[in-house]
Backbone as CSV, one residue per row, in Angstrom:
resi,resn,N_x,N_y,N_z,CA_x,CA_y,CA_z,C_x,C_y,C_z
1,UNK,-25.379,-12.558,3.595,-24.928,-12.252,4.945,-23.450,-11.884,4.890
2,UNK,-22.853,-11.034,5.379,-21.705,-10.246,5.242,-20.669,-11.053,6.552
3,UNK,-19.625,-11.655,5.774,-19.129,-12.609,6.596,-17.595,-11.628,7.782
4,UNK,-17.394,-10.294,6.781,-16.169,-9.827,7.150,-17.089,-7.881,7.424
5,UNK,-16.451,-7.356,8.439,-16.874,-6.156,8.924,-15.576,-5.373,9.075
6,UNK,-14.125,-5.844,8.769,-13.020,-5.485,8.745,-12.484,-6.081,7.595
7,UNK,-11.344,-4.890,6.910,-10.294,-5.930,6.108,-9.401,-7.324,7.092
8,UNK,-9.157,-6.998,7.727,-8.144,-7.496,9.237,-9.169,-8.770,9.070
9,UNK,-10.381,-8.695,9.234,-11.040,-10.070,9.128,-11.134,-11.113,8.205
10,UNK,-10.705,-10.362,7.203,-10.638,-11.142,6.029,-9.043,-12.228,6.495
11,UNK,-8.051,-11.549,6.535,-6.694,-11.847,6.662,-6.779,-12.978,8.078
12,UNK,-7.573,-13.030,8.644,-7.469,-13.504,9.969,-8.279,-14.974,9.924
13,UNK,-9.498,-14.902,9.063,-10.515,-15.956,8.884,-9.625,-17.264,8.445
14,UNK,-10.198,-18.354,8.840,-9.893,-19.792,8.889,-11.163,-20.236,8.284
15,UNK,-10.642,-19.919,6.811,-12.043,-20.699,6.287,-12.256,-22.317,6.102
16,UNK,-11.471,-22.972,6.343,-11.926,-24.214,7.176,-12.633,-24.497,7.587
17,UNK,-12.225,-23.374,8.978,-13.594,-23.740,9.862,-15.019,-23.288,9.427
18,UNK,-15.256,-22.082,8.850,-16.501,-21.492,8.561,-17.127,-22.518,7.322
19,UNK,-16.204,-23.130,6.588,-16.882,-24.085,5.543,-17.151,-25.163,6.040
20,UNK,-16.697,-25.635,7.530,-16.834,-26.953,8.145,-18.512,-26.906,8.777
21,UNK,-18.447,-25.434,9.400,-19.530,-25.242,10.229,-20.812,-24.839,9.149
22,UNK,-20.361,-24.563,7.660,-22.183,-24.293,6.888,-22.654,-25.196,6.408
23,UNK,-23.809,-24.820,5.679,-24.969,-25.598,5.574,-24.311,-26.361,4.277
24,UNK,-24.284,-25.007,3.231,-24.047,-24.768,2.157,-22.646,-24.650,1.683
25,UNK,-21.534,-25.162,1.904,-20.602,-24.771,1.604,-19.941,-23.980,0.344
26,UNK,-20.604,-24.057,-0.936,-20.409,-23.501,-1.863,-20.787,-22.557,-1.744
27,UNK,-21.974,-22.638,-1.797,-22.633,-21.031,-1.296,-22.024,-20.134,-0.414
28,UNK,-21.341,-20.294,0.372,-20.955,-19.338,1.520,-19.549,-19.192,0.984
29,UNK,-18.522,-19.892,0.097,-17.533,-20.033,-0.152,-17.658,-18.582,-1.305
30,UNK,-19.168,-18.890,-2.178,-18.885,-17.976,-3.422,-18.894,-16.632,-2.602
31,UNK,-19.828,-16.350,-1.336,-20.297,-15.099,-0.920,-18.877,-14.782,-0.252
32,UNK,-18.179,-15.367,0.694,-17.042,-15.071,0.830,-15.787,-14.536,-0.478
33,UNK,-16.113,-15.440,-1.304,-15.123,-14.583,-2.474,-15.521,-13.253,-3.007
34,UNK,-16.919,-13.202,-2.964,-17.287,-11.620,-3.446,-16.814,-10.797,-2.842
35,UNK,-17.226,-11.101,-1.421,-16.741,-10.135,-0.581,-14.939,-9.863,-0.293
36,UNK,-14.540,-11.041,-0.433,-13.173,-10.582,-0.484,-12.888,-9.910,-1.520
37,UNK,-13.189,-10.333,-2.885,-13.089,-9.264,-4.254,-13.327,-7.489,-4.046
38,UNK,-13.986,-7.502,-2.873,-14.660,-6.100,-2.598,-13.694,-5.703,-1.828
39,UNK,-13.178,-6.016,-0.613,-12.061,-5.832,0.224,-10.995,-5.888,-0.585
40,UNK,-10.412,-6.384,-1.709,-9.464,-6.299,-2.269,-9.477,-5.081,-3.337
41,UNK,-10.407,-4.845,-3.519,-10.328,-3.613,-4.368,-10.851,-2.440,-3.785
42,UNK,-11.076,-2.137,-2.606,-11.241,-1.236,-1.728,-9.550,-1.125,-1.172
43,UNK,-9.189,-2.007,-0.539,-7.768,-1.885,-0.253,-6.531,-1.358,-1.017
44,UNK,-7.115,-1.372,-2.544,-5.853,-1.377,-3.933,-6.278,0.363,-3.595
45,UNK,-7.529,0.497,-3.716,-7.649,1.992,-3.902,-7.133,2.394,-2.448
46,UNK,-7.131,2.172,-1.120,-6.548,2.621,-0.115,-5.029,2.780,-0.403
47,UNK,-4.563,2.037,-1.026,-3.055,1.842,-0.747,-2.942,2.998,-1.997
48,UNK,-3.110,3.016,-3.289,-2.868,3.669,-3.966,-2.854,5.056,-3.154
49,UNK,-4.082,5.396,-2.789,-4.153,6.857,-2.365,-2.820,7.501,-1.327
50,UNK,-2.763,6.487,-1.097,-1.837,6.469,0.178,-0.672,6.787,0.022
51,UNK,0.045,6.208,-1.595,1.301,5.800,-2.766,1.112,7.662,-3.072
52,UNK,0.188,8.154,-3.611,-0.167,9.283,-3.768,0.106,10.232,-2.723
53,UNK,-0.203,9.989,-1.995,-0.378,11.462,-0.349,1.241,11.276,0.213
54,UNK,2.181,9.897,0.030,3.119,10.324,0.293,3.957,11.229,-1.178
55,UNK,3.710,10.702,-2.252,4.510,11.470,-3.492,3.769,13.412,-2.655
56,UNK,3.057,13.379,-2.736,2.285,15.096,-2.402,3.628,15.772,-1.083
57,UNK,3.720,14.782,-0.747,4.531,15.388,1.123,5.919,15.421,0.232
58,UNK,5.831,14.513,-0.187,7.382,14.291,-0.666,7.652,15.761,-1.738
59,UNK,7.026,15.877,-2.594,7.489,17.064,-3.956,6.941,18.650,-2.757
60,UNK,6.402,18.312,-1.491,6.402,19.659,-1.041,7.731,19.821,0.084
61,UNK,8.299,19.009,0.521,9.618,18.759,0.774,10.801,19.565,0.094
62,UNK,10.512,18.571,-1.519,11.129,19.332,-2.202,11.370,20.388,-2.470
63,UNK,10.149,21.068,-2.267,9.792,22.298,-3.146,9.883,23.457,-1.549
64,UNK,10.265,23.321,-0.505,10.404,23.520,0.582,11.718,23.860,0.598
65,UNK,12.773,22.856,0.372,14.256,22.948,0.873,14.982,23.705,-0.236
66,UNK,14.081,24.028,-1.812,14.328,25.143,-2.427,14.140,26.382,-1.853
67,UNK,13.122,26.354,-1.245,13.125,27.613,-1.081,14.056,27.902,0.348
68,UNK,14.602,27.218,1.340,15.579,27.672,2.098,16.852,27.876,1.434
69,UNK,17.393,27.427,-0.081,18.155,27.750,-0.659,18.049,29.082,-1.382
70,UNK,16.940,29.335,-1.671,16.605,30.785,-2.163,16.724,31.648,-1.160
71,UNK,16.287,31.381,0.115,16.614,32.576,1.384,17.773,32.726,1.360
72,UNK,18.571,31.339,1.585,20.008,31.650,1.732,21.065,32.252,0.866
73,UNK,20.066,32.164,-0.699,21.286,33.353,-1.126,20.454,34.943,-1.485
74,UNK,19.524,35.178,-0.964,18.872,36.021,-0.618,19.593,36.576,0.917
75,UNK,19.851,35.964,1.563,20.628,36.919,3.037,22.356,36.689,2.118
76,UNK,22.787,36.227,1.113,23.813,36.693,0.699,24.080,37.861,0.532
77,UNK,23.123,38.101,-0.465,22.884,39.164,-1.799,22.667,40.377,-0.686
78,UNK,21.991,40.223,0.389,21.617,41.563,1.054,22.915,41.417,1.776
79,UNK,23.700,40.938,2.782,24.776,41.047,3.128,25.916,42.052,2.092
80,UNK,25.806,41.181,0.675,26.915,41.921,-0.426,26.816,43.056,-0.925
81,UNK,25.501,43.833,-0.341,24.267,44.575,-0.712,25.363,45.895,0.825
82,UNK,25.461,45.575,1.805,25.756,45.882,3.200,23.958,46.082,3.446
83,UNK,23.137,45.029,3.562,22.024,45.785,4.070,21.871,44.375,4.648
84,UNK,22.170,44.413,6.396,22.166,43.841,7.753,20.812,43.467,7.512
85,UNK,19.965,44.331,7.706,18.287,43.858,8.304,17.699,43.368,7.333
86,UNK,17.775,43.048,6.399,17.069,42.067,5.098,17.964,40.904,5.156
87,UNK,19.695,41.053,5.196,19.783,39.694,5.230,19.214,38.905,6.766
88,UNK,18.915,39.686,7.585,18.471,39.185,8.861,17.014,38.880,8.815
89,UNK,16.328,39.203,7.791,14.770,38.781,7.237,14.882,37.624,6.861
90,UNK,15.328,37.494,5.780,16.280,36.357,5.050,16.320,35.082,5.677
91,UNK,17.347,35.386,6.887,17.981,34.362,7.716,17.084,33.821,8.285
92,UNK,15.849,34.215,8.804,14.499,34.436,9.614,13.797,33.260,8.667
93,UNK,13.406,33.954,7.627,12.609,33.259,6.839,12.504,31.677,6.217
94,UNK,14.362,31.728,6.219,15.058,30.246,5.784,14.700,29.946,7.225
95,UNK,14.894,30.111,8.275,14.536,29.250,9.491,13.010,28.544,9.676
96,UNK,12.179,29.701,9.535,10.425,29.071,9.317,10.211,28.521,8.092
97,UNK,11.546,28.161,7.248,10.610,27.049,5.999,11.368,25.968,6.718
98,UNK,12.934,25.954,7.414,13.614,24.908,7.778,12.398,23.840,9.471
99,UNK,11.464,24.351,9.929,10.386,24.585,10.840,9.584,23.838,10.120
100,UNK,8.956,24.240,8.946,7.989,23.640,7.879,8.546,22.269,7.567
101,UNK,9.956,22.156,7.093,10.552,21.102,6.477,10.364,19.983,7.608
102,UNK,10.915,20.358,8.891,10.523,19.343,10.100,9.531,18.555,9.893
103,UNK,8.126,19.626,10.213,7.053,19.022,10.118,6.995,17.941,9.394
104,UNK,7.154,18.361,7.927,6.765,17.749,6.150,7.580,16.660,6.560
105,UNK,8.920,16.395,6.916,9.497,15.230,7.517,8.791,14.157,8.781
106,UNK,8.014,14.276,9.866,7.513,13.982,10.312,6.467,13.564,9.366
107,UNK,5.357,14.274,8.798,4.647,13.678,8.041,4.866,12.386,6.996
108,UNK,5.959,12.872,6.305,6.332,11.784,5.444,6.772,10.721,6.109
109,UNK,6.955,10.515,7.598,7.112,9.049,7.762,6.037,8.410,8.482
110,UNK,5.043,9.218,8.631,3.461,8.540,8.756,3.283,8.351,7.601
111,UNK,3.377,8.985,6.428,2.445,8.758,5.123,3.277,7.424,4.472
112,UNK,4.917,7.524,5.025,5.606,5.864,4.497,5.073,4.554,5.183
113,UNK,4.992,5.285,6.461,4.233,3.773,7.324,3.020,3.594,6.788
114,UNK,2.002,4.480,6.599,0.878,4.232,6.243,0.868,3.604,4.767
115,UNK,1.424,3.610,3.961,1.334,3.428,2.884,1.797,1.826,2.889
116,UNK,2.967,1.417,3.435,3.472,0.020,4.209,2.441,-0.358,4.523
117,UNK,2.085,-0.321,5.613,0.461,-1.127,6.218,-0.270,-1.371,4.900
118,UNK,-0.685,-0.474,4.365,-1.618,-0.938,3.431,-1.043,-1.751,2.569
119,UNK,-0.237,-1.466,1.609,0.724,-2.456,1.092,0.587,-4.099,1.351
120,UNK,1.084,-4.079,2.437,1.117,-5.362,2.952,-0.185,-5.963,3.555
121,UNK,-1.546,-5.210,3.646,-2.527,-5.982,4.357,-3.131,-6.079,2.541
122,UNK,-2.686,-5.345,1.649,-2.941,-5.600,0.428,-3.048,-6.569,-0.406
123,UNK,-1.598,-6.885,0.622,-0.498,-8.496,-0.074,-1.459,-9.363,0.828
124,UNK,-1.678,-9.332,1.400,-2.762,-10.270,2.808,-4.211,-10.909,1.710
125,UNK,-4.283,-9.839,1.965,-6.015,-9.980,1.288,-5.489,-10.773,-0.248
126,UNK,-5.159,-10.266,-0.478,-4.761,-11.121,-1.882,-4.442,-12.160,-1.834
127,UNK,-3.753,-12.467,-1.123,-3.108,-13.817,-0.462,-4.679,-14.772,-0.262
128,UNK,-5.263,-14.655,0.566,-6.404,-14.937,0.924,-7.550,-15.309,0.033
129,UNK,-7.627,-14.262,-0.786,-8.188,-13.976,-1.960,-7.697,-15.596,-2.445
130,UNK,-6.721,-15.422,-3.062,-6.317,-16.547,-4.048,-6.789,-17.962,-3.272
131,UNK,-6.858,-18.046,-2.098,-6.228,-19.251,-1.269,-7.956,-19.368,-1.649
132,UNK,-8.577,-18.399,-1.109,-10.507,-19.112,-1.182,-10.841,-19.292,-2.593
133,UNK,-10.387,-19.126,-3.947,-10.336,-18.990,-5.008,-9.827,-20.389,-5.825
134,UNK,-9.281,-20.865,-4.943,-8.600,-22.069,-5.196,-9.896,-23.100,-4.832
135,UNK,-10.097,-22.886,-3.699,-10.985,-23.616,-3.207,-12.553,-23.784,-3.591
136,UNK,-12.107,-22.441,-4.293,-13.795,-22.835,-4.668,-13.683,-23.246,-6.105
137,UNK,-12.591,-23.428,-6.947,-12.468,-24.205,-7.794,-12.931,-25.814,-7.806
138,UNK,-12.445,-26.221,-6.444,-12.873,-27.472,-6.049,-14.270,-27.972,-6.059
139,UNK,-14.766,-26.755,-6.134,-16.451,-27.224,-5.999,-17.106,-27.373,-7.291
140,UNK,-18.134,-27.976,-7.318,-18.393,-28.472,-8.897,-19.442,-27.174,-8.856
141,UNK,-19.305,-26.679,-10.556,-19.760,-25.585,-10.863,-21.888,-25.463,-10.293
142,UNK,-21.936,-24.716,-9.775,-23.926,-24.655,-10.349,-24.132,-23.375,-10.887
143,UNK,-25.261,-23.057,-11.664,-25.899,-22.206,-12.552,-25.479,-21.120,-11.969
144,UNK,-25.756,-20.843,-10.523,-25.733,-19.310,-9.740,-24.668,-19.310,-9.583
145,UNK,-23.406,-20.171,-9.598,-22.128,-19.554,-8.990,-21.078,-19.398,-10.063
146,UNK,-21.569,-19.785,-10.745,-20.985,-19.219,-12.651,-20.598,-18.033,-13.043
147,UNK,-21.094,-17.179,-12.180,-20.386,-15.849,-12.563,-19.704,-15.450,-11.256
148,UNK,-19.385,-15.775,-10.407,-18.642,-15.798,-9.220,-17.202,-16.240,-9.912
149,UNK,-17.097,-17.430,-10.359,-16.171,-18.359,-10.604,-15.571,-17.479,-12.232
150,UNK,-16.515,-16.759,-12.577,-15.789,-16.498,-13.995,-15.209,-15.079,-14.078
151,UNK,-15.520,-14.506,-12.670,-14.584,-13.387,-12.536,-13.344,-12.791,-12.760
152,UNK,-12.624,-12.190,-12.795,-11.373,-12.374,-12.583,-10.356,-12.273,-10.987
153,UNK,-9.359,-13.510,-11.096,-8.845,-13.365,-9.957,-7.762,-12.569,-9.568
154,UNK,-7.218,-12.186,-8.151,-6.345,-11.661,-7.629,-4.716,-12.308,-8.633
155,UNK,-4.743,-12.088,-9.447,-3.466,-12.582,-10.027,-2.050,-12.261,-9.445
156,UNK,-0.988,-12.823,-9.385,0.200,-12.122,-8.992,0.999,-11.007,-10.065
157,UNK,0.914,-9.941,-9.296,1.479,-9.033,-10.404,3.129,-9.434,-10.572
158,UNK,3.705,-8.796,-11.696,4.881,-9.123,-12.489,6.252,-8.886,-11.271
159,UNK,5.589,-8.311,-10.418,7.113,-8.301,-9.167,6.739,-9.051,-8.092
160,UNK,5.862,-9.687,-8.257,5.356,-11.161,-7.056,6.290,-12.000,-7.685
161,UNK,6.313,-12.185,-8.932,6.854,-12.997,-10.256,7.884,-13.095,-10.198
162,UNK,8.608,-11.820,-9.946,10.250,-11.871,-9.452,10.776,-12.128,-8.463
163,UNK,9.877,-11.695,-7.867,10.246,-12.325,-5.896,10.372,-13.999,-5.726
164,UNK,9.530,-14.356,-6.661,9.166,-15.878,-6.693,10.423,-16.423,-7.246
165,UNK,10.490,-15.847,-8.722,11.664,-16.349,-9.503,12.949,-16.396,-8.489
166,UNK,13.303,-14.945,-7.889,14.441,-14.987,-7.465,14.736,-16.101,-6.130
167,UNK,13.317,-16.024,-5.324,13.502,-17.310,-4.574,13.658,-18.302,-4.744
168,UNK,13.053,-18.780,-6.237,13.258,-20.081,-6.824,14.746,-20.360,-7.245
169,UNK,15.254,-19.524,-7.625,17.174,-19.486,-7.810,17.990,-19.817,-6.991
170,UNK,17.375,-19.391,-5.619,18.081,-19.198,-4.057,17.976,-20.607,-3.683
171,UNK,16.784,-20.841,-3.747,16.559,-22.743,-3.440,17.221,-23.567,-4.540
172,UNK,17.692,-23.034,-5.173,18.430,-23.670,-6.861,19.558,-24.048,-6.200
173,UNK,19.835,-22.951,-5.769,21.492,-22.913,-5.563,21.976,-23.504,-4.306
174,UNK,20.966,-23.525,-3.605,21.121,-24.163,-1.987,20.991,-25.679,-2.183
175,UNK,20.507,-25.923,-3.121,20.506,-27.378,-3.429,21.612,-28.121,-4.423
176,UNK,21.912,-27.270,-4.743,23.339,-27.262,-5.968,22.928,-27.765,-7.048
177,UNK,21.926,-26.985,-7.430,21.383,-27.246,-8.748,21.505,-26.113,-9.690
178,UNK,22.300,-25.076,-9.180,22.399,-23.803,-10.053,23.666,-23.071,-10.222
């Protein structure tokens, strides 16, 4: 039985209560971890894609505000040229990529927010992840939930590690132990 129909549900659930209210508590604990395992790696690939579609906006940005530098010494060259109506093409042209660039700017700060959201409902689920993972450690192993339990978990990657460390320094030092 499918306990979550949203990621958001996952992040939101009080599994407390849902382990207070089953039959089976292990059982519903392992089916809940699958399913979070599934939401968590549905989410890694959301966010990634996401890490992706802004790099795409971003190198066409780039590759955008070159080319208003190429117009602009393109209405040089025709100016130094004395030919008025090409550098006035020119001038034209750098304006509808400077038009484009807008846009691509607008975009890129949906594709930063979007990529944020995911990010962080990333960090959520994981969070979560670990917390029901813990818990179902607590439960004494049976035959069927043996490969639930021998999965691999949401680990903290190596810049959770630093965030941690560096907080752990901060409380070092606030205590005058560092």
């Amino acid at each position: 039985m499918p306990y979550f129909s949203r990621l958001t549900d996952i992040v939101t659930c009080n599994l407390t209560s849902v382990l207070k209210e089953a039959d089976d508590p292990r059982q519903v604990l392992d089916d809940i971890v699958r399913e979070m395992r599934e939401g968590v790696a549905g989410a890694q690939r959301s966010a990634a894609t996401a890490a992706r579609n802004l790099e795409k906006v971003e190198m066409e940005i780039a590759e955008q505000k070159s080319q208003v530098g190429m117009w602009l010494e393109q209405a040089k060259k025709s100016l130094a040229a004395k030919d008025d109506q090409q550098a006035r093409q020119s001038l034209m042209r750098k304006k509808e990529v400077e038009a484009l660039i807008a846009g691509l700017l607008q975009q890129r700060e949906s594709a930063v927010a979007t990529r944020d959201h995911l990010q962080t409902t990333l960090n959520a689920l994981r969070a979560r992840l670990t917390d029901a993972e813990r818990r179902l450690q607590g439960f004494p192993a049976d035959d069927d939930s043996a490969t639930t339990a021998k999965q691999p978990s949401a680990a903290p990657a190596a810049d959770e590690w630093a965030e941690v460390d560096q907080e752990l320094a901060a409380l070092r030092k606030e205590l005058g132990q560092g």
